[in-house]
N, C-alpha and C positions, 0 to 999 in steps of 0.2 A: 815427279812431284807427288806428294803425298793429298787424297784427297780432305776436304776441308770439314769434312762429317764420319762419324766413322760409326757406320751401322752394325749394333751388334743384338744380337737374339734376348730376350728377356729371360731372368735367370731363373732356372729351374729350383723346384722347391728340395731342400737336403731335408733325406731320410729323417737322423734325427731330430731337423726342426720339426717335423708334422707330426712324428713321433710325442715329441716333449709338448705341442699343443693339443694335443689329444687329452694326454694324461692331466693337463691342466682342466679341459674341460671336464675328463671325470672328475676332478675334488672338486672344481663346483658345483655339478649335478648331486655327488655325494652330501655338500653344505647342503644342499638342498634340500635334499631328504629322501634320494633314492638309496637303494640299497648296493654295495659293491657286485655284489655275484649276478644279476643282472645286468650291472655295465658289460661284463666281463665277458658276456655273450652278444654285447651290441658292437654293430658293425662302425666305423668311425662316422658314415652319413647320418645314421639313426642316433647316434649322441650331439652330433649335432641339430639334428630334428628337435630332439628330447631338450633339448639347451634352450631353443630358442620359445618352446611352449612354459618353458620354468621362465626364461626371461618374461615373457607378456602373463604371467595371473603372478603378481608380488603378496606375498602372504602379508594380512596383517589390513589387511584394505578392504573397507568395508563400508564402503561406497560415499564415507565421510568427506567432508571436503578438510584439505590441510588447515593447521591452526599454525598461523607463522606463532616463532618462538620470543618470548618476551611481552606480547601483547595479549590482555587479558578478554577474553572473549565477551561480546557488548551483551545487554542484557536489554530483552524485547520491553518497548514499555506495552502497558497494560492499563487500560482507562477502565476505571469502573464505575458502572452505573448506577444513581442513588434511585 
């Protein structure tokens, strides 16, 4: 009788997948704005260290709150005193 569960080991990572994600992560670090010849000395934990600090400060933010799109930004009223 064959058993009714068939336990098998979880599958190891292939070469060239961790390979081809690495290299993905440098062209995003590169969008980002480091330089190549410095990837090229970082170990693959340190690019992913380096990824995840470019992931949390997004350029361009500046400390504004969003304006959703289509909707024209209200205007304070202003009471003046006679």
């Amino acid at each position: 009788m064959k058993p009714r569960k068939n336990y098998r080991s979880r599958p190891k990572k292939d070469g060239a997948k961790k390979r081809q994600k690495v290299l993905a992560q440098k062209r995003r670090l590169v969008a980002a704005g480091c330089d190549k010849e410095s990837l090229e000395k970082l170990s693959t934990v340190e690019i992913r260290d380096l990824l995840k600090k470019t992931a949390r400060k997004k350029p361009g933010k500046s400390g504004a709150k969003p304006v959703k799109a289509g909707k024209p930004a209200k205007k304070k009223a202003v009471i003046k005193k006679k």
